[in-house]
ChimeraX commands (.cxc) that place a marker at each C-alpha (Angstrom):
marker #1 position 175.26,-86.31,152.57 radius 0.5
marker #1 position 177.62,-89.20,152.85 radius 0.5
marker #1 position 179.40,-90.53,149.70 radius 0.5
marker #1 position 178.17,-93.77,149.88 radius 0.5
marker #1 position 174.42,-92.42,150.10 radius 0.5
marker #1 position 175.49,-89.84,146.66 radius 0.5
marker #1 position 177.19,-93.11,144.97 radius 0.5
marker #1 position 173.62,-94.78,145.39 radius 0.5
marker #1 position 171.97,-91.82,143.82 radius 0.5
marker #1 position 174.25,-92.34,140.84 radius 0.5
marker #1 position 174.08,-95.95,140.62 radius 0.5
marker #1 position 170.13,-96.05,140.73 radius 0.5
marker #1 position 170.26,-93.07,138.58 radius 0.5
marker #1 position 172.23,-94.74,135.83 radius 0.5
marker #1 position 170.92,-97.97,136.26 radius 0.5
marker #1 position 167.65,-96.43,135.33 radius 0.5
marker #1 position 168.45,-94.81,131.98 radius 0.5
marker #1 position 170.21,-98.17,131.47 radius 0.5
marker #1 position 167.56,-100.87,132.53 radius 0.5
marker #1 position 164.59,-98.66,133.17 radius 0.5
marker #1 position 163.42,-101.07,136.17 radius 0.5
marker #1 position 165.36,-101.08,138.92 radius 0.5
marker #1 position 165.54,-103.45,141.91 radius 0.5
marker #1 position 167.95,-104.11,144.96 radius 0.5
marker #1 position 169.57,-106.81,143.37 radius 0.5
marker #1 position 170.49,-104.89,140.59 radius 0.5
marker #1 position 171.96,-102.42,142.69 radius 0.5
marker #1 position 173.97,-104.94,144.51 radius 0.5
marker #1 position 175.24,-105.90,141.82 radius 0.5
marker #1 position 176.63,-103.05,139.66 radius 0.5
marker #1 position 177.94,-102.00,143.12 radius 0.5
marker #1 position 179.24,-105.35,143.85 radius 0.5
marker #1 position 177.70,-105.16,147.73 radius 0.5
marker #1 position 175.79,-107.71,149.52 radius 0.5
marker #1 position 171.89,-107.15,149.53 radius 0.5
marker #1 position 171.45,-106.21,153.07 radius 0.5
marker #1 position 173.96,-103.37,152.45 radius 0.5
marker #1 position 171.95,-102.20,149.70 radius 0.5
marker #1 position 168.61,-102.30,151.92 radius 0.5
marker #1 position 169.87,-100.64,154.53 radius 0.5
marker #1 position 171.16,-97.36,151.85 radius 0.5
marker #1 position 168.14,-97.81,150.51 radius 0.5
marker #1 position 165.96,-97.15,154.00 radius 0.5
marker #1 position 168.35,-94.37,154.65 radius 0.5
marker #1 position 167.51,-92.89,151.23 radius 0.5
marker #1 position 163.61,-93.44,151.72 radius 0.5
marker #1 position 164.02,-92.00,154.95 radius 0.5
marker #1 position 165.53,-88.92,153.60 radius 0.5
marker #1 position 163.28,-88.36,150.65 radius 0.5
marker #1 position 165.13,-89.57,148.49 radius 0.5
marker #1 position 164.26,-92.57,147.20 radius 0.5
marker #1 position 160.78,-94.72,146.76 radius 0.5
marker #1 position 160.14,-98.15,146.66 radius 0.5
marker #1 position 157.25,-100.34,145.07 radius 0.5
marker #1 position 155.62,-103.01,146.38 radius 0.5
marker #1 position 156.77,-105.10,143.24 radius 0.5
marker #1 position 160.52,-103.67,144.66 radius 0.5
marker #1 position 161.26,-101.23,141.86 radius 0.5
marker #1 position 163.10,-98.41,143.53 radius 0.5
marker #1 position 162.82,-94.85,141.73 radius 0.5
marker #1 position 164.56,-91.65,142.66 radius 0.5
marker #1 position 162.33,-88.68,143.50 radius 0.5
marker #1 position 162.13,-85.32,142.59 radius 0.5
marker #1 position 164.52,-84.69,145.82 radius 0.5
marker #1 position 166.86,-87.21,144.93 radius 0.5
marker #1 position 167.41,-85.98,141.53 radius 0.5
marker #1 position 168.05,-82.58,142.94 radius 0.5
marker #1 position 170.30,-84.03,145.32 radius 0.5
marker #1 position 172.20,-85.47,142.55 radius 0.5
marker #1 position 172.26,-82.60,140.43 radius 0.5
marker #1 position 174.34,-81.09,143.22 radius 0.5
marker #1 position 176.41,-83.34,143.89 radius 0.5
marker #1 position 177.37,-83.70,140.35 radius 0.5
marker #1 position 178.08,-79.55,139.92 radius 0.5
marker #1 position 180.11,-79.39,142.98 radius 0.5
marker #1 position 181.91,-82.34,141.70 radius 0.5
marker #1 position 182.19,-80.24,138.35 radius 0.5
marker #1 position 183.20,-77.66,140.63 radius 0.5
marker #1 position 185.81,-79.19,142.67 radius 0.5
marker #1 position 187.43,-80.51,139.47 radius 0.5
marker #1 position 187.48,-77.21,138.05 radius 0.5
marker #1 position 189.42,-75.08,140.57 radius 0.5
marker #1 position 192.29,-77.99,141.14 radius 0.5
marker link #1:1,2 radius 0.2
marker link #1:2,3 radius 0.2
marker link #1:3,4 radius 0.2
marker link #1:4,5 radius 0.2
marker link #1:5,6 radius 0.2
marker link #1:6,7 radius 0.2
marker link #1:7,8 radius 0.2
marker link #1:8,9 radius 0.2
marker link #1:9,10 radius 0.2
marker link #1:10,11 radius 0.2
marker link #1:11,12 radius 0.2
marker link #1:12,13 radius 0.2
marker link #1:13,14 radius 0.2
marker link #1:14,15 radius 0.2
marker link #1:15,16 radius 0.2
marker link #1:16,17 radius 0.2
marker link #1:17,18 radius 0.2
marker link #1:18,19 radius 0.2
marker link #1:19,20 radius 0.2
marker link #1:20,21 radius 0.2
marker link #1:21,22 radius 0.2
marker link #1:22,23 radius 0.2
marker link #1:23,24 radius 0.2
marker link #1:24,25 radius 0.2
marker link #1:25,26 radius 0.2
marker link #1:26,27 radius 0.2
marker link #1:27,28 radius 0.2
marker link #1:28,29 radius 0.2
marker link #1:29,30 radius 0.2
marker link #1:30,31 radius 0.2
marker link #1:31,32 radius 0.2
marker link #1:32,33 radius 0.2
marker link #1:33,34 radius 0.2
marker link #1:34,35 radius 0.2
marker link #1:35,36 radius 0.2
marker link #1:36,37 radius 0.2
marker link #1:37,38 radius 0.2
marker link #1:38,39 radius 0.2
marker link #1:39,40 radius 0.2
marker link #1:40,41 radius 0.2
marker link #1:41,42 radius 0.2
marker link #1:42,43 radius 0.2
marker link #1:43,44 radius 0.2
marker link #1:44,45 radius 0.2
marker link #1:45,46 radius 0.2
marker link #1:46,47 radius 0.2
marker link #1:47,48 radius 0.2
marker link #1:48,49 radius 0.2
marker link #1:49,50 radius 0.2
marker link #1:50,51 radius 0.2
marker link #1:51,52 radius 0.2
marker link #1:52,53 radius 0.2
marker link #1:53,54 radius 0.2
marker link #1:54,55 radius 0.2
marker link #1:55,56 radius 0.2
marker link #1:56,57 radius 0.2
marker link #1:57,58 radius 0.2
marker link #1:58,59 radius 0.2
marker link #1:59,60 radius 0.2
marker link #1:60,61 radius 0.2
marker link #1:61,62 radius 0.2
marker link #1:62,63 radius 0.2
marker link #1:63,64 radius 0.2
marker link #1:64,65 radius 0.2
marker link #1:65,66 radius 0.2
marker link #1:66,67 radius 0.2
marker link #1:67,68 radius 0.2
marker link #1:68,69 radius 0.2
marker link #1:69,70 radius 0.2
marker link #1:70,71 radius 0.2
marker link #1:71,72 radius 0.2
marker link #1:72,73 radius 0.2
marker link #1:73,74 radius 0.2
marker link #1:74,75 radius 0.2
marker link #1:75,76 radius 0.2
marker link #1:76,77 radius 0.2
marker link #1:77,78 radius 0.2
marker link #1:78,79 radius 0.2
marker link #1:79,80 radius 0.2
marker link #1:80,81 radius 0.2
marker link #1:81,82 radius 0.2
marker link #1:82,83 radius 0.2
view
């Protein structure tokens, strides 16, 4: 997985537990990126199970996504660990 792909994870992740509905513009936003970048991260993330997205366009992570982030976040842990 790319870093810009785990970045959205962590973005929609904490924009979440922040604003508990969460749209694209939101996203662009606290990542400072034009909408069309977000939509096309966002299709990738759908694409890989990641991600869903209402018809209202709230975007949620799923179960995958979570556990993608989860390790992400302990190799990051990791990583930091043994430097």
């Amino acid at each position: 997985m790319t870093v810009s792909i785990e970045n959205y994870l962590k973005v929609i992740y904490t924009l979440k537990k922040r604003i508990s509905v969460v749209r694209s513009v939101d996203i662009a936003r606290e990542m400072n990126v034009t909408l069309p970048t977000v939509n096309q991260a966002m299709k990738e993330l759908i694409k890989l199970g990641h991600l869903t997205k209402e018809t209202d366009g709230t975007v949620s992570l799923t179960k995958s996504g979570k556990k993608q982030l989860q390790k992400s976040m302990r190799d990051i842990i990791f990583m930091t660990k043994t430097e």
